[in-house]
C-alpha positions in Angstrom: 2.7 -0.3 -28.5 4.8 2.4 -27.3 7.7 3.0 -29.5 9.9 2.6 -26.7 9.0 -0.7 -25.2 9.2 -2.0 -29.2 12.8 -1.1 -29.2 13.8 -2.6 -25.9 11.8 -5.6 -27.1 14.0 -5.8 -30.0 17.2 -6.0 -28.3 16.1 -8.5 -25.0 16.2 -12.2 -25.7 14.6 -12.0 -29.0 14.4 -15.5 -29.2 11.9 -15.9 -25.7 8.3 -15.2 -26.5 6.6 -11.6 -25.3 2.6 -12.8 -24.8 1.4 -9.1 -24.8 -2.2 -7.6 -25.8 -2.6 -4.0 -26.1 -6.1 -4.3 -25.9 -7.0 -5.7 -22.8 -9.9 -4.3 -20.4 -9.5 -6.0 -16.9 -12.2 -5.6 -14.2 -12.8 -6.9 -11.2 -14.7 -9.9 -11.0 -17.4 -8.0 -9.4 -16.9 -5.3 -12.1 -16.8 -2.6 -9.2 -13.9 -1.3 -10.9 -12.0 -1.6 -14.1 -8.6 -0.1 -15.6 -6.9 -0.7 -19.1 -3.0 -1.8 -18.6 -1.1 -0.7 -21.6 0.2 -4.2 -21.7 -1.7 -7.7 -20.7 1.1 -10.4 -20.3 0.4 -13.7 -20.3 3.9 -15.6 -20.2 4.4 -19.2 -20.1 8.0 -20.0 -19.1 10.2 -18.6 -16.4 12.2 -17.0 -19.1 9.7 -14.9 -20.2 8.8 -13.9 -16.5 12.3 -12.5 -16.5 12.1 -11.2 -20.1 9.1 -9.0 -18.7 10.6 -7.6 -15.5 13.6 -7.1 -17.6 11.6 -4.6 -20.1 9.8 -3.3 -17.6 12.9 -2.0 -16.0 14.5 -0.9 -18.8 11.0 0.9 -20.0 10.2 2.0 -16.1 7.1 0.4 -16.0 5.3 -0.6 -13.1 4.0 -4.5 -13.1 0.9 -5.6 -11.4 0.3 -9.5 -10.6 -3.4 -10.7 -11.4 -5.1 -13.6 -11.3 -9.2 -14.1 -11.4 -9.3 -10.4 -9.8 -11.9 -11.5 -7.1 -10.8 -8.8 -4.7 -13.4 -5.8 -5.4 -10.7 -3.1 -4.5 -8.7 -1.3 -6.9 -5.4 -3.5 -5.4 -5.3 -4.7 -9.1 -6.4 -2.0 -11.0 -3.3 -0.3 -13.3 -2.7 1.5 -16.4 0.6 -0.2 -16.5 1.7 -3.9 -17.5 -0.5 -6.1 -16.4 1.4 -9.9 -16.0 -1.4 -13.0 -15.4 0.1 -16.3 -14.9 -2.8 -18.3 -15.8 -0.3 -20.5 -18.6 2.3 -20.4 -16.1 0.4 -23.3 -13.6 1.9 -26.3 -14.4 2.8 -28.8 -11.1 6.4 -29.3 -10.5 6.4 -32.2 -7.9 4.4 -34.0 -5.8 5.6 -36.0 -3.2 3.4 -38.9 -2.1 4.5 -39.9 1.2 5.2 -36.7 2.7 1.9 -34.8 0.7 4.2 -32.1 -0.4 2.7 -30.3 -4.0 5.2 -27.8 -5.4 3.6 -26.0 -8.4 3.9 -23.0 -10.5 2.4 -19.9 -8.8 -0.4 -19.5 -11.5 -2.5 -22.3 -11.0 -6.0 -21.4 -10.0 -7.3 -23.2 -6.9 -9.8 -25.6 -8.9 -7.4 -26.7 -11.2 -5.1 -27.5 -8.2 -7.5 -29.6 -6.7 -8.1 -31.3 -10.2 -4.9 -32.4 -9.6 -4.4 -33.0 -6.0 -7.4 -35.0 -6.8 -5.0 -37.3 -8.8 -3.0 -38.2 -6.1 -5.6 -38.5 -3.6 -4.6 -35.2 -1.9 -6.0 -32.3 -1.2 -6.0 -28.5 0.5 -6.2 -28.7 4.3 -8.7 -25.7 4.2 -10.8 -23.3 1.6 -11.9 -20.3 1.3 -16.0 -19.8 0.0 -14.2 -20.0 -3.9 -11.7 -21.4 -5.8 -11.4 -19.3 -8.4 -8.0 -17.7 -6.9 -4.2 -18.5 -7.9 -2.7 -19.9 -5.2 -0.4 -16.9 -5.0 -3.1 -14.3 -5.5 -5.1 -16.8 -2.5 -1.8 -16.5 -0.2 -1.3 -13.2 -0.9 -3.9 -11.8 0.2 -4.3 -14.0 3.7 -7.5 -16.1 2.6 -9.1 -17.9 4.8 -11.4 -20.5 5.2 -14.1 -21.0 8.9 -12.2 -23.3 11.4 -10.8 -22.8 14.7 -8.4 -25.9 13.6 -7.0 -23.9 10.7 -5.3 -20.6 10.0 -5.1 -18.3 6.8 -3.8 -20.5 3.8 -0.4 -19.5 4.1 -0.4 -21.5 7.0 0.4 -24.6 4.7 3.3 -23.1 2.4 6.7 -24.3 2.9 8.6 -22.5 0.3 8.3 -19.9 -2.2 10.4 -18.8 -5.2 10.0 -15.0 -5.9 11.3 -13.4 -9.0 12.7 -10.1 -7.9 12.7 -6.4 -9.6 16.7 -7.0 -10.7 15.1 -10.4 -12.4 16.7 -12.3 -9.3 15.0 -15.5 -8.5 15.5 -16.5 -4.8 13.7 -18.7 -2.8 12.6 -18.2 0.7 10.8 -20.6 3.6 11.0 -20.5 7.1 15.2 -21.7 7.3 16.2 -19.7 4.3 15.3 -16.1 4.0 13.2 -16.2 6.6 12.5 -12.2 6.7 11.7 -12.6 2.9 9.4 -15.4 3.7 7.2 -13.8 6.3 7.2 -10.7 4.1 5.7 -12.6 1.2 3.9 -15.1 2.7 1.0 -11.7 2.6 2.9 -10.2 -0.1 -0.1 -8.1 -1.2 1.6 -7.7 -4.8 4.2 -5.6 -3.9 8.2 -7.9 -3.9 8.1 -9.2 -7.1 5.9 -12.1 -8.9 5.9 -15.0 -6.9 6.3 -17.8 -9.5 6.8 -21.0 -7.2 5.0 -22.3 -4.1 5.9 -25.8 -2.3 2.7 -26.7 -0.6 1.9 -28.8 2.6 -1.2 -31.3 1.2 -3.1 -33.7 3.2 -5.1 -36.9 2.2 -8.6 -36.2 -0.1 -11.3 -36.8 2.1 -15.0 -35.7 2.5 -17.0 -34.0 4.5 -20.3 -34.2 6.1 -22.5 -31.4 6.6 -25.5 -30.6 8.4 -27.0 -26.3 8.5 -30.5 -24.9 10.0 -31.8 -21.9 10.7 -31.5 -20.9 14.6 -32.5 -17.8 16.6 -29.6 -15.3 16.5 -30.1 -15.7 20.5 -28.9 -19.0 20.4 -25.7 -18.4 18.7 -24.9 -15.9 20.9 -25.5 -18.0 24.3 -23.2 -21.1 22.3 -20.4 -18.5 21.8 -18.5 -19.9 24.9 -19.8 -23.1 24.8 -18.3 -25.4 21.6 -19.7 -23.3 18.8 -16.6 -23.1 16.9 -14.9 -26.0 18.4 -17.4 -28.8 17.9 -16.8 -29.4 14.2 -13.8 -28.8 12.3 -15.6 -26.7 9.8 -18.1 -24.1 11.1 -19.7 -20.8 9.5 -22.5 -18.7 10.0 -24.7 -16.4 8.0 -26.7 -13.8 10.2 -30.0 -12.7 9.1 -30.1 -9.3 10.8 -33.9 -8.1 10.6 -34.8 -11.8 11.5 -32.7 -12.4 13.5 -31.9 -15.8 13.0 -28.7 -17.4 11.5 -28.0 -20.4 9.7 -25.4 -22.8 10.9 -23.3 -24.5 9.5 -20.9 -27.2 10.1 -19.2 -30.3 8.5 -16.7 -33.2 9.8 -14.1 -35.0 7.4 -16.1 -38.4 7.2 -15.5 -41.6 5.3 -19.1 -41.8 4.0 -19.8 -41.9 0.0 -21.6 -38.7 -1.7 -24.6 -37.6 -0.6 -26.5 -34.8 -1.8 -29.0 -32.7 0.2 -32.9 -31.6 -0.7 -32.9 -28.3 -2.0 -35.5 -25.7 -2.1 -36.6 -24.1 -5.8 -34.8 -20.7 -4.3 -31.5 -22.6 -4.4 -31.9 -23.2 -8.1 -31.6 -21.4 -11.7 -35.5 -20.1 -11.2 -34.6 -18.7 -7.1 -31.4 -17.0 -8.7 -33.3 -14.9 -10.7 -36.1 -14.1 -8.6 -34.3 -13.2 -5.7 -31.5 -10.9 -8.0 -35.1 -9.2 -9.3 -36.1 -8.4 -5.7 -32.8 -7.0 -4.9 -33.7 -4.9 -8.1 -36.6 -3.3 -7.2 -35.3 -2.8 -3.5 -32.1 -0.6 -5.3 -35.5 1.6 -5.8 -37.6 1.2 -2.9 -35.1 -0.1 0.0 -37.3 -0.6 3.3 -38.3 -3.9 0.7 -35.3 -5.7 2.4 -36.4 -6.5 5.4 -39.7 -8.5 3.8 -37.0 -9.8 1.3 -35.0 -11.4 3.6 -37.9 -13.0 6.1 -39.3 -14.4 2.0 -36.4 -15.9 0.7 -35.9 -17.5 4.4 -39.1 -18.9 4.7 -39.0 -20.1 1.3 -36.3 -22.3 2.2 -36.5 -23.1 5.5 -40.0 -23.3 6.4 -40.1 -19.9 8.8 -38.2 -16.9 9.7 -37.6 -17.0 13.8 -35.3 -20.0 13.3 -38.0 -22.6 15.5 -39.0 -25.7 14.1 -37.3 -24.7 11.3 -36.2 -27.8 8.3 -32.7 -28.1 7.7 -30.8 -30.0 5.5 -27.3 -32.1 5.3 -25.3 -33.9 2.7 -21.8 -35.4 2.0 -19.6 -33.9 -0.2 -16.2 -33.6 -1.2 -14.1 -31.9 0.6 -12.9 -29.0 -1.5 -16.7 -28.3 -2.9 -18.0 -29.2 0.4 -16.6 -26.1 1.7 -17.1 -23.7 -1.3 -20.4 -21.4 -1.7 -21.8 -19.6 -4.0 -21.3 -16.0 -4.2 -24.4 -15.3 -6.2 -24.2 -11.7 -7.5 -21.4 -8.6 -7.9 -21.0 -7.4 -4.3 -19.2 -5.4 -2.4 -17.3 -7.0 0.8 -16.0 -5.2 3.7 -14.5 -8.2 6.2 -12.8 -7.2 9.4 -10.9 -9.6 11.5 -11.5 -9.0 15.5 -10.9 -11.0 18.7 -13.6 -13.7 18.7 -14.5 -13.7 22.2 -15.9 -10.0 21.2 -18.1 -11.4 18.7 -21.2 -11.1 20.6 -20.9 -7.4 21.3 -20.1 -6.6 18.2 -22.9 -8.5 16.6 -25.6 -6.8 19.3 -24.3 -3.2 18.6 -24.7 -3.6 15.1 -28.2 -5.4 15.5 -29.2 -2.4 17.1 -28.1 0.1 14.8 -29.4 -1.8 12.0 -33.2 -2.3 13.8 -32.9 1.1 14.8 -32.7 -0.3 19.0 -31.0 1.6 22.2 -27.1 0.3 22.8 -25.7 0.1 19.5 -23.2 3.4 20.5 -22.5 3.7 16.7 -22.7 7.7 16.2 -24.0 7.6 12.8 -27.7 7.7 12.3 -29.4 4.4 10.9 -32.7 5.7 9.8 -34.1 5.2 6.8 -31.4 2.5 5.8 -31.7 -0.6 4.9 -28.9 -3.0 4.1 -28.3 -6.7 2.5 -28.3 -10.2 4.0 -26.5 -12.4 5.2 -23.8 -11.1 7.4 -21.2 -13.9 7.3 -19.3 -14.8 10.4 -16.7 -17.3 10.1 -13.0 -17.8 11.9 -9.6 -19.1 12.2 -6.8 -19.6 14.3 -3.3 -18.5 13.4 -2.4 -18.0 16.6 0.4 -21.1 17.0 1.6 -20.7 13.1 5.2 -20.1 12.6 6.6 -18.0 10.9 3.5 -15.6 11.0 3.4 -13.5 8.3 4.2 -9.6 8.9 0.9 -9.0 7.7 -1.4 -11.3 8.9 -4.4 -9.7 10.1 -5.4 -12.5 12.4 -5.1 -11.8 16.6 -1.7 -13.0 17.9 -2.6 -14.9 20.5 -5.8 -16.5 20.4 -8.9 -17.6 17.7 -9.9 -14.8 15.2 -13.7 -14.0 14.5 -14.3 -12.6 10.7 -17.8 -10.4 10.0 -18.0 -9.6 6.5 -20.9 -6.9 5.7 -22.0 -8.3 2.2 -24.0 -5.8 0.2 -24.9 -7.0 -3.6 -24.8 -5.2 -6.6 -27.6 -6.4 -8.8 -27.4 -6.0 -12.5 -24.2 -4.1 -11.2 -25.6 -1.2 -9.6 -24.5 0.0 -6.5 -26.5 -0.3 -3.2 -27.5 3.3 -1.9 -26.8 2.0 1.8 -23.3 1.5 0.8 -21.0 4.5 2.0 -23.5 5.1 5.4 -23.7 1.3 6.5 -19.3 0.5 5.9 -18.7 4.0 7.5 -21.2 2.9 10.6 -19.5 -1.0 10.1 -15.9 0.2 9.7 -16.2 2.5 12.8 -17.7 -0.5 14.9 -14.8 -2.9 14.0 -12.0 -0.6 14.7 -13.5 0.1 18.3 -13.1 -3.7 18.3 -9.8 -3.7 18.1 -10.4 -5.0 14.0 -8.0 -5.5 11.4 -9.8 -5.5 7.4 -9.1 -8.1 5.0 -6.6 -6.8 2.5 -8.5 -8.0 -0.4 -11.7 -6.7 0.5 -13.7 -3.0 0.2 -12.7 -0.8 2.8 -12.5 2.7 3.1 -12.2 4.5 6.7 -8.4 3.4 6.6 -5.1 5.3 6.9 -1.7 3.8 6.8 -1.6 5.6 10.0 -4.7 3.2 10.7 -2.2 0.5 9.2 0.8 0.9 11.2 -1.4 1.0 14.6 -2.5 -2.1 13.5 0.6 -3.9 12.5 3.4 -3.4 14.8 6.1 -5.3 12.6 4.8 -3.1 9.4 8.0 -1.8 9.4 9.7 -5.0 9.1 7.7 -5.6 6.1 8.5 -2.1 4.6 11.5 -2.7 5.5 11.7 -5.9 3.2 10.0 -4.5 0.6 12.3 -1.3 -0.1 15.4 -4.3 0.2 13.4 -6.2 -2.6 12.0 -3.7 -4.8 13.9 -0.1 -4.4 12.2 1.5 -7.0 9.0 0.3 -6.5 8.2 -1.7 -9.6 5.4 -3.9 -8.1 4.2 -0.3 -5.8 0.5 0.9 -6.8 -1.7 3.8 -5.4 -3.5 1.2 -3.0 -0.2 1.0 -1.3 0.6 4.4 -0.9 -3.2 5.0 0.4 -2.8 2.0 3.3 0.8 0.9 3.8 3.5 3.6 2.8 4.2 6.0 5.6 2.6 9.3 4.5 5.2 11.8 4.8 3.7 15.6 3.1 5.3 15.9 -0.6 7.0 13.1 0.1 8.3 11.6 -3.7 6.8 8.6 -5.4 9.2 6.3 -6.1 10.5 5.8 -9.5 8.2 3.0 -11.3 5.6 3.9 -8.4 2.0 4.2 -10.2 0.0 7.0 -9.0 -3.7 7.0 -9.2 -4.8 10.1 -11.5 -9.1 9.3 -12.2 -11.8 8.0 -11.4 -14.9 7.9 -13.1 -18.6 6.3 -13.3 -18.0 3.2 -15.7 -20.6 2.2 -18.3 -22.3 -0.7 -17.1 -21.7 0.4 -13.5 -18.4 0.6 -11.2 -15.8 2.8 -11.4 -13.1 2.8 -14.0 -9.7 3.8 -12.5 -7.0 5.3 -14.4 -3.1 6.0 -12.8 0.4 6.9 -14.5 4.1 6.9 -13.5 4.9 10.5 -13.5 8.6 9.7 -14.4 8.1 7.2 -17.2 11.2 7.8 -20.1 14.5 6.6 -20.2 17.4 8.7 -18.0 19.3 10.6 -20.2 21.7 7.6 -20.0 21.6 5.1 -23.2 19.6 2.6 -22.3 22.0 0.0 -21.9 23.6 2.4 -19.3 21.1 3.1 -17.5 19.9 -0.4 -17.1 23.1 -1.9 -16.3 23.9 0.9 -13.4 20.5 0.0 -11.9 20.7 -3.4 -12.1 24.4 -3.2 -10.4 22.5 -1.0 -7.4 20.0 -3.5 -7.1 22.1 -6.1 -6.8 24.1 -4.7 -4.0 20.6 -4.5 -2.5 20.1 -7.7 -2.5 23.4 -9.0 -1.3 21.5 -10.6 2.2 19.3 -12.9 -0.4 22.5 -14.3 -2.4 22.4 -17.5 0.0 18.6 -18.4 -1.1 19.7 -17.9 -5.1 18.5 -20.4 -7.4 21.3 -21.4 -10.0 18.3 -21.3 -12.8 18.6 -17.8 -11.7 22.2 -17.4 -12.2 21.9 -18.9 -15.7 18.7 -16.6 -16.5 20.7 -13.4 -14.9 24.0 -13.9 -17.7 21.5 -13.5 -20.6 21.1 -10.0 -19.8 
């Protein structure tokens, strides 16, 4: 440990516990990229939340939030301190006649539903995992496939943030309400959310019913009730088929059910279809025969006629969860949904090599992954929207997410020509990509196109977090304005490598070019920053928690 933070850790609150490993290697859970924090925190108490962000200050240190690292970008990735909350994830309250949950901002999604399940509630909505901490979920504007439902936000009330000055203040949509919209897609970068009050509903289950049809069909239901005919629908588009299966489910009152599955669904398909994927890394124009195999295996043919379908009842949290198979990269884009079928035509062609695709990037010779998952949302009657929501405004939201695996953790050689041919369709659509997913053809001139109250949210953020404690490269790269030689802020991380990881992916290195003490004893220093931040933060006063106060005088 640096001789620095030992000192430091000597003279804070010697009596609160500092859960630190100086030998941590953190990766994505796809292990497309990996970094080594100089500290991985696990704290356990709010105390030692503020005992962390207190050293960090003192040490200028930046401080990345992670949770199961499912995003595939390098959003997490720091050479830093890394803080995971997975023992801070305890529930608060619940409240059984209005369904409101408040809980620690650690807890993963499954073990929230564990014990939702207790109280016979549950989550309104899911994404395809639940792997996620609720605040890593919200964060990042998850979302699950239903015109009836927004991003998951949608169903937080309250939040408590822990600020860079060690300031806990809570926000919602009376109190703070410029705070709240800012963190309700925080994307890391105010401070460590470390309490969420939650907006449950009664457990229930779903039935579910999916078949492959001929992509043709899809298209000529688009108008029609598609999306609106179940609560629940999502569709996986088989591109050199094409056909698509649909899927869709109902909350029902039925017991349990499950559905006939195929031996590719199993243990023995897993591995047979992760070998093919294998042998295509070497000889790609496989995929195509791949895809019409593994299709016909389990549904009985490949046009999407006469094909067998299955159905079942489930739960309704693991009713709506999938499984993601393999590493993978994911490049999602959020466009209007009424210019679904265009979009899913011109990329048709370009991918078939057909006329009228208008992508200027030449498709022969590549060959890319299945399925293409569609899904979609509605945020458009949500308030307060967050500042970063990349949902449409004012109407339903269509989501096309260009899978491409990574088996045994290699990298797909269609990857940089089929998202730079994907990535230039969706922003001629008007698109928006999902923050926590692989994208590349993005500037935070892109960004600020995009997202016309981006200012609001820098605006917030600078009030927040002045010297950019919880700031990383991936901020700078998409949502800082880039001014030439413009400064880094203080405890701003700066990316400084990348390189080819053993075992495949990239491992990412970064530093904070100012890292030492001013010239300032320590005690000075900290205590003039912390008086500057506090004037900062004079507009938040009103939201202060008093467990804040108390916290704040054992500085």
């Amino acid at each position: 440990m640096d001789p620095l933070v030992k000192r430091e850790l000597q003279r804070v609150d010697p009596d609160v516990p500092f859960r630190a490993s100086t030998s941590h290697h953190h990766h994505t859970w796809a292990r497309t990229f990996h970094s080594r924090p100089e500290l991985y925190i696990q704290p356990e108490t709010t105390e030692e939340i503020q005992k962390i962000i207190t050293l960090a200050r003192k040490c200028r240190r930046r401080i990345v939030t992670v949770g199961c690292g499912h995003s595939p970008s390098d959003l997490t990735c720091t050479s830093s301190w890394m803080v995971n909350l997975d023992k801070y994830n305890r529930i608060i309250s619940v409240h059984s006649h209005s369904k409101v949950v408040v809980m620690q901002a650690g807890i993963r999604l499954h073990e929230l539903d564990k014990e939702l399940k207790s109280y016979a509630l549950a989550m309104p909505n899911l994404g395809s995992i639940n792997h996620q901490s609720i605040a890593g979920a919200i964060g990042t504007a998850t979302h699950g496939s239903s015109t009836r439902h927004g991003i998951l936000s949608q169903s937080v009330l309250g939040l408590k943030i822990m600020l860079s000055n060690g300031r806990i203040v809570s926000c919602s949509a009376e109190q703070n309400h410029d705070l709240f919209r800012a963190a309700l897609v925080s994307l890391g970068a105010l401070g460590i959310i470390i309490e969420v009050t939650f907006q449950a509903v009664s457990r229930f289950n779903i039935e579910w019913q999916q078949g492959l049809v001929p992509m043709e069909s899809i298209k000529a239901d688009w108008e029609n009730d598609l999306w609106t005919q179940a609560e629940f629908t999502r569709v996986w588009w088989f591109p050199y088929i094409k056909s698509a299966v649909k899927w869709r489910a109902e909350k029902t009152d039925k017991p349990l059910r499950s559905p006939k599955g195929s031996w590719m669904s199993g243990r023995l398909g897993y591995h047979v279809y992760h070998i093919l994927l294998y042998a295509a890394q070497y000889i790609p124009r496989l995929l195509p025969a791949i895809e019409k195999f593994v299709i016909t295996v389990q549904y009985g043919n490949a046009d999407g006629k006469n094909s067998t379908g299955s159905s079942g009842v489930a739960d309704g949290h693991a009713g709506l969860l999938m499984n993601c198979l393999y590493s993978q990269f994911v490049n999602e884009w959020a466009i209007p949904l009424a210019k679904g079928p265009e979009a899913i035509t011109r990329l048709s062609a370009w991918l078939n090599g057909e006329e009228g695709s208008q992508i200027p990037f030449d498709s022969r010779g590549l060959y890319v992954h299945a399925p293409i998952e569609v899904r979609v949302s509605d945020t458009s009657s949500t308030t307060p929207r967050p500042y970063l929501d990349n949902t449409v405004p004012d109407g339903p939201t269509l989501y096309l997410n260009a899978t491409l695996y990574r088996p045994y953790n290699l990298d797909p050689p269609c990857h940089e020509r089929y998202y730079e041919a994907f990535e230039w369709l969706m922003k001629e659509m008007g698109g928006r990509p999902h923050w926590a997913k692989n994208f590349y053809q993005v500037s935070s001139e892109y960004t600020r196109q995009m997202y016309p109250e981006l200012p609001e949210w820098l605006r917030v953020r600078e009030e927040v977090d002045p010297e950019g404690m919880f700031l990383g490269d991936w901020h700078r790269r998409y949502l800082l304005p880039y001014v030439e030689n413009m400064p880094l802020l203080p405890l701003e991380e700066k990316e400084t490598n990348r390189e080819h990881a053993t075992g495949g992916g990239v491992d990412w290195s970064g530093e904070i070019p100012i890292k030492a003490l001013s010239p300032q004893n320590s005690e000075e220093s900290f205590d003039l920053m912390h008086g500057v931040e506090a004037e900062k933060s004079i507009m938040l006063d009103a939201g202060m928690d008093e467990d804040s106060i108390m916290l704040s005088r054992t500085e």
